[in-house]
Structures are given as C-alpha cells and as structure tokens.
N, CA, C, O and CB atoms as a CASP TS submission, in Angstrom:
PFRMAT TS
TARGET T0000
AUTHOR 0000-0000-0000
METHOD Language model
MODEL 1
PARENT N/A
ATOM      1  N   UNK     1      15.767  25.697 -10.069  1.00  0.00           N
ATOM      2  CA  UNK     1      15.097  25.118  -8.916  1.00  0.00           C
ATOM      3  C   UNK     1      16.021  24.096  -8.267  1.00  0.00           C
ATOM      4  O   UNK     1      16.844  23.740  -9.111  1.00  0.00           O
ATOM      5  CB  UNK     1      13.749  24.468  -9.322  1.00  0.00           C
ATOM      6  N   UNK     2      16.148  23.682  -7.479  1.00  0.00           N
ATOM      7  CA  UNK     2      16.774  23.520  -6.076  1.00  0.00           C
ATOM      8  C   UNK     2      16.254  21.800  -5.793  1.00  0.00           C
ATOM      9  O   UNK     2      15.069  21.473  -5.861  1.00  0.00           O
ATOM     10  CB  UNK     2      16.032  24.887  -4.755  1.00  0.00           C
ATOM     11  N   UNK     3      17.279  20.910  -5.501  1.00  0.00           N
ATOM     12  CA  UNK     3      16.287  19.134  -5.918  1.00  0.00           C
ATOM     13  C   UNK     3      15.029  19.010  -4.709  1.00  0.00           C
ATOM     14  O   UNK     3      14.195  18.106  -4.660  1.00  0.00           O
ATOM     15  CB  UNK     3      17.685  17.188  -5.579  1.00  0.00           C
ATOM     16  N   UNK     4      15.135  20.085  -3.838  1.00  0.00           N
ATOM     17  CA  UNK     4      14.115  20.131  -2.814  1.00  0.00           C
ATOM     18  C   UNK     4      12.932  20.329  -3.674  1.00  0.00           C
ATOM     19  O   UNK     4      12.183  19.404  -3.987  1.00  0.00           O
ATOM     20  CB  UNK     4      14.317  21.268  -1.681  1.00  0.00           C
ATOM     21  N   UNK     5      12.800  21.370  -3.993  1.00  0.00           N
ATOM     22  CA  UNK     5      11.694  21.894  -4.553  1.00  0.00           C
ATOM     23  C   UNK     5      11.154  21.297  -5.569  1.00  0.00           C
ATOM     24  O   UNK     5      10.002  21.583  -5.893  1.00  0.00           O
ATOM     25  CB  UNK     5      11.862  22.992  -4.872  1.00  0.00           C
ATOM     26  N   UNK     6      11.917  20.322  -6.283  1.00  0.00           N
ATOM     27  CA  UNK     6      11.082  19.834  -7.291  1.00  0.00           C
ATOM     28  C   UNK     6      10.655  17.975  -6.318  1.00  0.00           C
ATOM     29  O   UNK     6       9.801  17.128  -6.580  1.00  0.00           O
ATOM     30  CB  UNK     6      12.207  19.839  -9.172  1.00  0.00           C
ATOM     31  N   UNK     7      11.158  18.001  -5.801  1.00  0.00           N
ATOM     32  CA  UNK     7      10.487  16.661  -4.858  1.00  0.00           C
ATOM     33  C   UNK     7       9.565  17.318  -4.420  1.00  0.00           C
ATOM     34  O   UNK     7       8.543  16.780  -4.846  1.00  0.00           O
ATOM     35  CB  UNK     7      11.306  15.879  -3.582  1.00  0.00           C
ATOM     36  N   UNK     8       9.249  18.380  -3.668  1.00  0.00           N
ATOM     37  CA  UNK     8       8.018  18.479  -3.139  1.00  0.00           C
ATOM     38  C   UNK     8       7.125  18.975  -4.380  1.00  0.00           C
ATOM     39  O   UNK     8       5.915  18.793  -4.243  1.00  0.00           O
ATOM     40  CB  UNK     8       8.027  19.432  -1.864  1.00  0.00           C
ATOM     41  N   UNK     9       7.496  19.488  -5.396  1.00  0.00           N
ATOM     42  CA  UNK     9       6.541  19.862  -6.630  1.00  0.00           C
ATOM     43  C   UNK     9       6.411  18.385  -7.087  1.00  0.00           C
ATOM     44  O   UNK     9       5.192  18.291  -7.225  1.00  0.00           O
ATOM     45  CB  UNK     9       7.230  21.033  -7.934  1.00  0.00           C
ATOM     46  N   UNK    10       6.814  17.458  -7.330  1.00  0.00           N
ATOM     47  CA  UNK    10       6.625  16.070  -7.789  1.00  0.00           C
ATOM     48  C   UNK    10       5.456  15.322  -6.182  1.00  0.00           C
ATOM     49  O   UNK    10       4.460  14.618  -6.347  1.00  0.00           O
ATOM     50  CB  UNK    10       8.649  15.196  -8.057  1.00  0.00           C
ATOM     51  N   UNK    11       5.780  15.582  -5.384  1.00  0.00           N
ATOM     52  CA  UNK    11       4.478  14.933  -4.657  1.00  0.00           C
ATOM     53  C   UNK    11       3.447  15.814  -4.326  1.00  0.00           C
ATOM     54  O   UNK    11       2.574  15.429  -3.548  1.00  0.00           O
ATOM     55  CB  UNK    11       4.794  14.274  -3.364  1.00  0.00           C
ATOM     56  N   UNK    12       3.409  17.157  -4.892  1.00  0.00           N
ATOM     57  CA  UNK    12       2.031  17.485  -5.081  1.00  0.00           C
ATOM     58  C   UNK    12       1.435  17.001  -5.995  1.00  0.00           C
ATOM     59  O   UNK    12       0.373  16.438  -5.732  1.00  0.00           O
ATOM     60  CB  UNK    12       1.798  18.602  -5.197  1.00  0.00           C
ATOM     61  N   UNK    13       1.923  17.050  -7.434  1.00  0.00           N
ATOM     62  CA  UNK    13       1.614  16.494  -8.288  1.00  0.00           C
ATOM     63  C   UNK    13       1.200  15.242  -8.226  1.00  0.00           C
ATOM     64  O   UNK    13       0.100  14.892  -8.654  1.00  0.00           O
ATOM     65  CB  UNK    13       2.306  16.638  -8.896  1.00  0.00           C
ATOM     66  N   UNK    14       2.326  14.197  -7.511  1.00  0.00           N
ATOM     67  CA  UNK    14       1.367  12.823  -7.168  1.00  0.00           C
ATOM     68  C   UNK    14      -0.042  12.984  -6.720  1.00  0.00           C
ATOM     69  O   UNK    14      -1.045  12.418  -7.153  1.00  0.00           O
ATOM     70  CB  UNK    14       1.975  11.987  -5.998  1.00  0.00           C
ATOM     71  N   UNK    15       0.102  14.071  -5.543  1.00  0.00           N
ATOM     72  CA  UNK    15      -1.255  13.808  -4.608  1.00  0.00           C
ATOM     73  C   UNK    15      -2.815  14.558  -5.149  1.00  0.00           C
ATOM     74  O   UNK    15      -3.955  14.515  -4.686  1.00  0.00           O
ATOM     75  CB  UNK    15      -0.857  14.530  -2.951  1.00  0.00           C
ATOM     76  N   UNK    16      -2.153  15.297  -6.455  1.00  0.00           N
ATOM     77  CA  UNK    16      -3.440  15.496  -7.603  1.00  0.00           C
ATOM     78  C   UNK    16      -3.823  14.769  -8.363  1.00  0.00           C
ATOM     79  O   UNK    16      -5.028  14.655  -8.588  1.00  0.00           O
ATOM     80  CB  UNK    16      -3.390  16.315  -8.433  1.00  0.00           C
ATOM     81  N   UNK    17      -2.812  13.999  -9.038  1.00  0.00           N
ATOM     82  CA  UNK    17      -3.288  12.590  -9.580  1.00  0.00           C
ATOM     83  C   UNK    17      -3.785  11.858  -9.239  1.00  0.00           C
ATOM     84  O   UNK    17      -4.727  11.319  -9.820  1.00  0.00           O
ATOM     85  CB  UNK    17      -2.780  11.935  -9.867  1.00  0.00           C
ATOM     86  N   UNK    18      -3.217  11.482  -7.877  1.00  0.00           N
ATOM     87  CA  UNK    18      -4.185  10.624  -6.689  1.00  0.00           C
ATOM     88  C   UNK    18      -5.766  10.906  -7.010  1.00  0.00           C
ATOM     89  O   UNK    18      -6.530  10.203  -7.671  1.00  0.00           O
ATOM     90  CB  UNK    18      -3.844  11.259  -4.890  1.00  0.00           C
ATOM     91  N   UNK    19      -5.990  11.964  -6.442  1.00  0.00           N
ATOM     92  CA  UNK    19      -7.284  12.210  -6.313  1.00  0.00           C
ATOM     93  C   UNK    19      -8.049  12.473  -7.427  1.00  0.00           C
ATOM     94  O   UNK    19      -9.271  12.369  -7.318  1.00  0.00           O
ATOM     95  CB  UNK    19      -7.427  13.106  -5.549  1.00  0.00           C
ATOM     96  N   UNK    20      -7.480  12.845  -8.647  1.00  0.00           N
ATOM     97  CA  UNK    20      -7.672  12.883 -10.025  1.00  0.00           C
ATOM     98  C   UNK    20      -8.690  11.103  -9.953  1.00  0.00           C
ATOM     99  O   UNK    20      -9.863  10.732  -9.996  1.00  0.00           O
ATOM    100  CB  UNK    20      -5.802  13.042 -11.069  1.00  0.00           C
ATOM    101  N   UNK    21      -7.529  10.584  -9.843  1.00  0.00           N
ATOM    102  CA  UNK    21      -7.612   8.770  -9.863  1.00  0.00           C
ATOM    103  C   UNK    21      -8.804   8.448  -9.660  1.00  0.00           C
ATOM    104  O   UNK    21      -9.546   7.871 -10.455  1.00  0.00           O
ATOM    105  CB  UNK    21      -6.796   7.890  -8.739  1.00  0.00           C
ATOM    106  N   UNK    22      -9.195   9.021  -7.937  1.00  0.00           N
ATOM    107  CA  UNK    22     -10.413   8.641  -7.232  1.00  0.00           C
ATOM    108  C   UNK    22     -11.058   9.177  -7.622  1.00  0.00           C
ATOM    109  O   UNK    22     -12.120   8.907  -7.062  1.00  0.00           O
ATOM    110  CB  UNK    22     -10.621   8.678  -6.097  1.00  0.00           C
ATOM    111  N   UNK    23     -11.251  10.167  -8.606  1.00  0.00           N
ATOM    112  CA  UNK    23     -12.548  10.977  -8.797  1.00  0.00           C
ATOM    113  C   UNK    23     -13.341  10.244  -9.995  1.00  0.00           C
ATOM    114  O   UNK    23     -14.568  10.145 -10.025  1.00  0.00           O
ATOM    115  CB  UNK    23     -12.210  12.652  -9.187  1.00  0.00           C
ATOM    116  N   UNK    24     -12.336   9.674 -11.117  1.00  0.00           N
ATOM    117  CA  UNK    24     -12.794   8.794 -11.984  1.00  0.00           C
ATOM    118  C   UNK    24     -13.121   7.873 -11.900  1.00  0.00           C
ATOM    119  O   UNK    24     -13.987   7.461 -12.672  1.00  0.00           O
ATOM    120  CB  UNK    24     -12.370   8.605 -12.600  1.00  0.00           C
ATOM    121  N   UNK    25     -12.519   6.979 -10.786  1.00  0.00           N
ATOM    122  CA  UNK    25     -12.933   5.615 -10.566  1.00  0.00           C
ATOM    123  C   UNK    25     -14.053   5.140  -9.471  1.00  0.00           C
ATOM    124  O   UNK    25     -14.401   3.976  -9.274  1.00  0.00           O
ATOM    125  CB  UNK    25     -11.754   4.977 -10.258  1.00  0.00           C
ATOM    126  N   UNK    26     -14.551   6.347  -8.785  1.00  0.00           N
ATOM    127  CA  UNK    26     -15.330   6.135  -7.942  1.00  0.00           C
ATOM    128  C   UNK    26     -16.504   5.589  -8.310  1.00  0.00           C
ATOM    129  O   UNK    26     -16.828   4.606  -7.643  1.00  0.00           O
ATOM    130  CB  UNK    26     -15.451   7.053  -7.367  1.00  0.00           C
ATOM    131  N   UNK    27     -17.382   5.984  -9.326  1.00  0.00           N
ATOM    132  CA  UNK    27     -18.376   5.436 -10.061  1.00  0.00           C
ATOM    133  C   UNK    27     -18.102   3.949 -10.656  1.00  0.00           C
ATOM    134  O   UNK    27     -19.058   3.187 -10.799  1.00  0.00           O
ATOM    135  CB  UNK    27     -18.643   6.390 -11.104  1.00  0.00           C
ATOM    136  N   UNK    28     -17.014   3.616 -10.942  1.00  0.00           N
ATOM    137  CA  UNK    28     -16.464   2.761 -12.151  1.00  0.00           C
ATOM    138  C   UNK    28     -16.653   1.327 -11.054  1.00  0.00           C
ATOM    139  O   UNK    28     -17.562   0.504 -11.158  1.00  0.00           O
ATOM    140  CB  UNK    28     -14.491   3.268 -12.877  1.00  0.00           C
ATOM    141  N   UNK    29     -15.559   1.300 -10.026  1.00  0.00           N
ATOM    142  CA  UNK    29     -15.397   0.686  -9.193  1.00  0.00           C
ATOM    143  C   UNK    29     -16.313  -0.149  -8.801  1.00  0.00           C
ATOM    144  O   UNK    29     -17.408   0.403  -8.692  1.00  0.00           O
ATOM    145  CB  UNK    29     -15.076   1.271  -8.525  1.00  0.00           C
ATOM    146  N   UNK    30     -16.308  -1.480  -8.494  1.00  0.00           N
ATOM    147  CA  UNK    30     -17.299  -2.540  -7.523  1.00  0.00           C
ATOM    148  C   UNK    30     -17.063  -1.945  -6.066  1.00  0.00           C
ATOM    149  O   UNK    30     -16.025  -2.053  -5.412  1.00  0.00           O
ATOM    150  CB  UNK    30     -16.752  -4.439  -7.561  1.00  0.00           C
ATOM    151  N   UNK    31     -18.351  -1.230  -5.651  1.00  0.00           N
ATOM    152  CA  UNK    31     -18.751  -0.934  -4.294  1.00  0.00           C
ATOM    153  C   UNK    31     -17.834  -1.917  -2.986  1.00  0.00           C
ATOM    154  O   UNK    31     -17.277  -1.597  -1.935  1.00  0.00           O
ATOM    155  CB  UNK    31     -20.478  -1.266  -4.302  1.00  0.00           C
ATOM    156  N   UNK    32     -17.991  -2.888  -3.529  1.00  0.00           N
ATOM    157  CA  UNK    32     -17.073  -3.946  -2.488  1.00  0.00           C
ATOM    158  C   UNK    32     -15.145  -3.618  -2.615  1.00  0.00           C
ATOM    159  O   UNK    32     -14.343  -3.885  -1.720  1.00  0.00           O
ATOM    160  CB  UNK    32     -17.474  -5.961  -3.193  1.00  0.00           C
ATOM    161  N   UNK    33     -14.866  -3.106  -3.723  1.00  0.00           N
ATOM    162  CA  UNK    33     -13.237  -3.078  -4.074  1.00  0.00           C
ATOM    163  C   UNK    33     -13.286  -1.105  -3.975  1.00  0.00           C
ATOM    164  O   UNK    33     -12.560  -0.300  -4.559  1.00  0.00           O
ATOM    165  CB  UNK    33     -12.691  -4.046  -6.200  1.00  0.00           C
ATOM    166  N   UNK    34     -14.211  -0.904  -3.196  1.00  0.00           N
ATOM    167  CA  UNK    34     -14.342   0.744  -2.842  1.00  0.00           C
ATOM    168  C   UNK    34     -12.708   0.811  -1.990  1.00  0.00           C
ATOM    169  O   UNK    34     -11.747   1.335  -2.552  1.00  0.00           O
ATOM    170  CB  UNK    34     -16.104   1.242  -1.528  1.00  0.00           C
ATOM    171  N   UNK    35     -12.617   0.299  -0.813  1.00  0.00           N
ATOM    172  CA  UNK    35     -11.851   0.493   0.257  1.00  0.00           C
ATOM    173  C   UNK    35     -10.321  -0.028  -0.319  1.00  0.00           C
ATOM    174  O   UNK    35      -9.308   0.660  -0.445  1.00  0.00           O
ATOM    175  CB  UNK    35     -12.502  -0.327   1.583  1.00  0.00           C
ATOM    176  N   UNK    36     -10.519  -1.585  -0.645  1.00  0.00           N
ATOM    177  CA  UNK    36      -9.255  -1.641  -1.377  1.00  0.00           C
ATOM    178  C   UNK    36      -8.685  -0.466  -2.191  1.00  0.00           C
ATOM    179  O   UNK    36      -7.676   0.138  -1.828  1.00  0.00           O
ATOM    180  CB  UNK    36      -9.372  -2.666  -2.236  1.00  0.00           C
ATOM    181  N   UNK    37      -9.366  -0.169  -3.297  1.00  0.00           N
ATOM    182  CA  UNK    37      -8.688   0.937  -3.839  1.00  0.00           C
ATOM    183  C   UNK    37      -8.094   2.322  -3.163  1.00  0.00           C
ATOM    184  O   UNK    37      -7.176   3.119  -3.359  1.00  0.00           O
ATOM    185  CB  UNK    37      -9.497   1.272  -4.675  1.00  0.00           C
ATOM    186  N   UNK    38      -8.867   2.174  -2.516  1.00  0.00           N
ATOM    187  CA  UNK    38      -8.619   3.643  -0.946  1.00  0.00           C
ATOM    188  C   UNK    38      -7.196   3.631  -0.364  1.00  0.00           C
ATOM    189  O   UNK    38      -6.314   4.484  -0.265  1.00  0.00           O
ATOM    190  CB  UNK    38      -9.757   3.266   0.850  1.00  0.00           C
ATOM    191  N   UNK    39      -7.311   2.321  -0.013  1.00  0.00           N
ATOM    192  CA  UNK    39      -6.143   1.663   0.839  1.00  0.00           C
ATOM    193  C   UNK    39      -4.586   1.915  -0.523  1.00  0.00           C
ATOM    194  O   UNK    39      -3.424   2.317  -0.468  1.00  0.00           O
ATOM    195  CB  UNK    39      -6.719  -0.546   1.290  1.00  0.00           C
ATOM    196  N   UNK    40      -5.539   1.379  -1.598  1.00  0.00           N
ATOM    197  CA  UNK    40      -3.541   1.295  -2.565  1.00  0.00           C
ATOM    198  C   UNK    40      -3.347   2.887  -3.124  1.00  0.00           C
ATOM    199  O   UNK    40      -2.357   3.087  -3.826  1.00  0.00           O
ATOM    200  CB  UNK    40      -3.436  -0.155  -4.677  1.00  0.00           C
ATOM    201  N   UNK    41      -4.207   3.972  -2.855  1.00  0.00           N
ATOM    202  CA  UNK    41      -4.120   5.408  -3.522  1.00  0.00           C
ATOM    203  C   UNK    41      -3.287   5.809  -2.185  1.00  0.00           C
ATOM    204  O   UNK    41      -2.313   6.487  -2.511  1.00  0.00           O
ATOM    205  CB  UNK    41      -5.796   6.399  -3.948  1.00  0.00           C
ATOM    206  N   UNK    42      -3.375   5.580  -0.645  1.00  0.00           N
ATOM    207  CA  UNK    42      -3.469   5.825   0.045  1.00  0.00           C
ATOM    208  C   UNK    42      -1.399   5.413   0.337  1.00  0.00           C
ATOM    209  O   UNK    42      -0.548   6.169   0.807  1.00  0.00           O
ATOM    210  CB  UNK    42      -4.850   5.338   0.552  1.00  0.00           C
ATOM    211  N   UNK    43      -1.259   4.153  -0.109  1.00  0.00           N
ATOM    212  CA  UNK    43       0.106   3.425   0.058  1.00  0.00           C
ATOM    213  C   UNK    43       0.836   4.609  -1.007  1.00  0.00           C
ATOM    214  O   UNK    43       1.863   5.219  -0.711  1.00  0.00           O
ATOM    215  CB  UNK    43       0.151   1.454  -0.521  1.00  0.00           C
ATOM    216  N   UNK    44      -0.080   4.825  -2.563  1.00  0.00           N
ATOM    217  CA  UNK    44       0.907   5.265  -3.208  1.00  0.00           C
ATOM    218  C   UNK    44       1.400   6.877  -2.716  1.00  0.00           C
ATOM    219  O   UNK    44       2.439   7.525  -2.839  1.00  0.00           O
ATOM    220  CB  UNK    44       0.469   5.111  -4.640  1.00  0.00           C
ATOM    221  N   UNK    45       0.315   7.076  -2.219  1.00  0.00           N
ATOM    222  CA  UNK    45       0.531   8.738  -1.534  1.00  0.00           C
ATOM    223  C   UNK    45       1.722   8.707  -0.641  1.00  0.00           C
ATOM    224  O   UNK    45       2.708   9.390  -0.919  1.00  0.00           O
ATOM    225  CB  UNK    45      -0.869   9.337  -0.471  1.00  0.00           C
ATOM    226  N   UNK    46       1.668   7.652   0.836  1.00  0.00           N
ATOM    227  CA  UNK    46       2.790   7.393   1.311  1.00  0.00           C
ATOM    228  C   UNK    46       3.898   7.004   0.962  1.00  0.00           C
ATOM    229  O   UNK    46       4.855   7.541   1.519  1.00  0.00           O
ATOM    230  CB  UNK    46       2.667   6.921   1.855  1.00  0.00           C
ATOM    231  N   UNK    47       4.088   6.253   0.228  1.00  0.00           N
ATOM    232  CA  UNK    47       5.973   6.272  -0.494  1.00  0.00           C
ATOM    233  C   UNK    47       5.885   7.417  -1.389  1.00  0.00           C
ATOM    234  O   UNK    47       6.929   7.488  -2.039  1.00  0.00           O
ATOM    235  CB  UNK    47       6.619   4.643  -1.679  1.00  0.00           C
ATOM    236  N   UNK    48       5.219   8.167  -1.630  1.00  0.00           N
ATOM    237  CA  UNK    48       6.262   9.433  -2.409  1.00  0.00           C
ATOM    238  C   UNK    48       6.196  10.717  -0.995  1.00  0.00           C
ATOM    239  O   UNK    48       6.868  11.738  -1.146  1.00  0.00           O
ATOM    240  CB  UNK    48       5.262  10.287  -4.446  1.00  0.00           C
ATOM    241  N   UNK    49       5.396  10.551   0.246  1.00  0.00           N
ATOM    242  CA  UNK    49       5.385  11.247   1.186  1.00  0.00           C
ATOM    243  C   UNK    49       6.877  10.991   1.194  1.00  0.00           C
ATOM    244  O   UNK    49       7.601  11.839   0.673  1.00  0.00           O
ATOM    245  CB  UNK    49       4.429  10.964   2.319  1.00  0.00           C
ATOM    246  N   UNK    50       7.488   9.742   1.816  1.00  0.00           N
ATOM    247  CA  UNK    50       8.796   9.120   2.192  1.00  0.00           C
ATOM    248  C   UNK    50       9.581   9.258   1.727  1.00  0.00           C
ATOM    249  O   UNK    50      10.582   9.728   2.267  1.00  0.00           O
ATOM    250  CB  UNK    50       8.977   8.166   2.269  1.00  0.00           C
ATOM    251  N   UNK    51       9.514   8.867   0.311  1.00  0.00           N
ATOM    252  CA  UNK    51      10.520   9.686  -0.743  1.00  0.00           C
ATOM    253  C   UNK    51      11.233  11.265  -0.929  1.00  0.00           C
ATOM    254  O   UNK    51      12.324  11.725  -1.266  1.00  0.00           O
ATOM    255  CB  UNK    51       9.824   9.626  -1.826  1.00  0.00           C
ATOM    256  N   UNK    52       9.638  11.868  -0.401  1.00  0.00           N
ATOM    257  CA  UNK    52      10.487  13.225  -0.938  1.00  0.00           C
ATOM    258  C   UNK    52      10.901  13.935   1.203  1.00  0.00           C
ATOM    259  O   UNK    52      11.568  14.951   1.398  1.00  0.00           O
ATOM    260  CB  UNK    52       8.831  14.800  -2.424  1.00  0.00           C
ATOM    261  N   UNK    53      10.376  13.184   2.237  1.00  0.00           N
ATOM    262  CA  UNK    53      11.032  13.319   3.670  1.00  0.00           C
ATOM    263  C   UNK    53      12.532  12.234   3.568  1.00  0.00           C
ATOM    264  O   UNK    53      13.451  12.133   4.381  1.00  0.00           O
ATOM    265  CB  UNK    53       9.696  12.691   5.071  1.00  0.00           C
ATOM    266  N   UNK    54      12.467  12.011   3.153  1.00  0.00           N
ATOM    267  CA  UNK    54      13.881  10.777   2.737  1.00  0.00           C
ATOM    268  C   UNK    54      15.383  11.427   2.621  1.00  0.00           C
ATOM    269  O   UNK    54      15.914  11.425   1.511  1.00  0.00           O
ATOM    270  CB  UNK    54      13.631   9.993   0.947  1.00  0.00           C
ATOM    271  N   UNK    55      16.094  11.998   3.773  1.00  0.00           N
ATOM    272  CA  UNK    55      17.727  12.638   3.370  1.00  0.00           C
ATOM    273  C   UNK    55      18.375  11.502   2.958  1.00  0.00           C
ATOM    274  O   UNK    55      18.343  10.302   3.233  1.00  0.00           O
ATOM    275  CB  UNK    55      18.725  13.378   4.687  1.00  0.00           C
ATOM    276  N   UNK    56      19.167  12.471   1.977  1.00  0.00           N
ATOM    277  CA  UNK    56      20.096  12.038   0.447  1.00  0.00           C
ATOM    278  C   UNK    56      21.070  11.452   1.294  1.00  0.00           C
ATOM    279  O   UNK    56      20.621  11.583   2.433  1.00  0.00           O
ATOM    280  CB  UNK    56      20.833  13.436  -0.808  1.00  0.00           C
ATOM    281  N   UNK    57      22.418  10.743   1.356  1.00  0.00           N
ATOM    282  CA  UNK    57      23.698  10.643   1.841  1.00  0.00           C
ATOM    283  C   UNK    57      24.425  11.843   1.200  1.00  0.00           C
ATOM    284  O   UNK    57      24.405  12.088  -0.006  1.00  0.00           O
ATOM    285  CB  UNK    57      24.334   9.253   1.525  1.00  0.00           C
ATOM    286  N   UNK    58      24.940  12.420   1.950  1.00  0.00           N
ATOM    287  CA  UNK    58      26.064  13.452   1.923  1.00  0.00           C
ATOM    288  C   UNK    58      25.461  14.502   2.402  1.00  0.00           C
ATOM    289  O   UNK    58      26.294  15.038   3.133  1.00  0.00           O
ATOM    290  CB  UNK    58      26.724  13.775   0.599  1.00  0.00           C
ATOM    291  N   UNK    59      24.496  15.110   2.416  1.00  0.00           N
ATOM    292  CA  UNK    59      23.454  16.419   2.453  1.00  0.00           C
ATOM    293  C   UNK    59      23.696  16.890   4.131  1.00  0.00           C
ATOM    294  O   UNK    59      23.089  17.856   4.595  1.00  0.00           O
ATOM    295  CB  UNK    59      21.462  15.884   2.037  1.00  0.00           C
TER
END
C-alpha cells in the first residue's frame, strides 16, 4: 500500500472512532458539556482531515 492510502485508511478509521466515541458518551455526558464535546470530536476529526490533505515536501 502506497503512504496515500494508508492516510486516508487512518482517517477513516479516526472518523469511526469518532463516532464510536459519541455513541458511548452520549448518555454518560452532562447535557450542558453535550456541545463542548461535539465541538472537541469535531476539532479532532479536522486535524487528521488536514493531516492526511497536507502535501509532503518533495512529492
């Protein structure tokens, strides 16, 4: 496999965990720290978006 392909296989994988995340903690969570948590699943989704749109130097 090809370093493309496993960056984008590594942020699918993030973005199942992600939601993995939210599916457990939704119940768990204080109703009030609902959105916060939204907001930091939401940041972590975006830096590995960035990460894996991110050209290497030399490429």
């Amino acid at each position: 496999m090809n370093r493309n392909t496993i960056k984008w296989l590594n942020f699918t994988l993030t973005v199942i965990a992600l939601f993995a995340i939210y599916v457990f903690l939704d119940g768990i969570v204080d109703p009030s720290m609902h959105g916060l948590m939204i907001v930091g699943l939401v940041l972590i989704g975006m830096v590995s978006l960035v990460l894996v749109l991110k050209r290497e130097n030399g490429e």
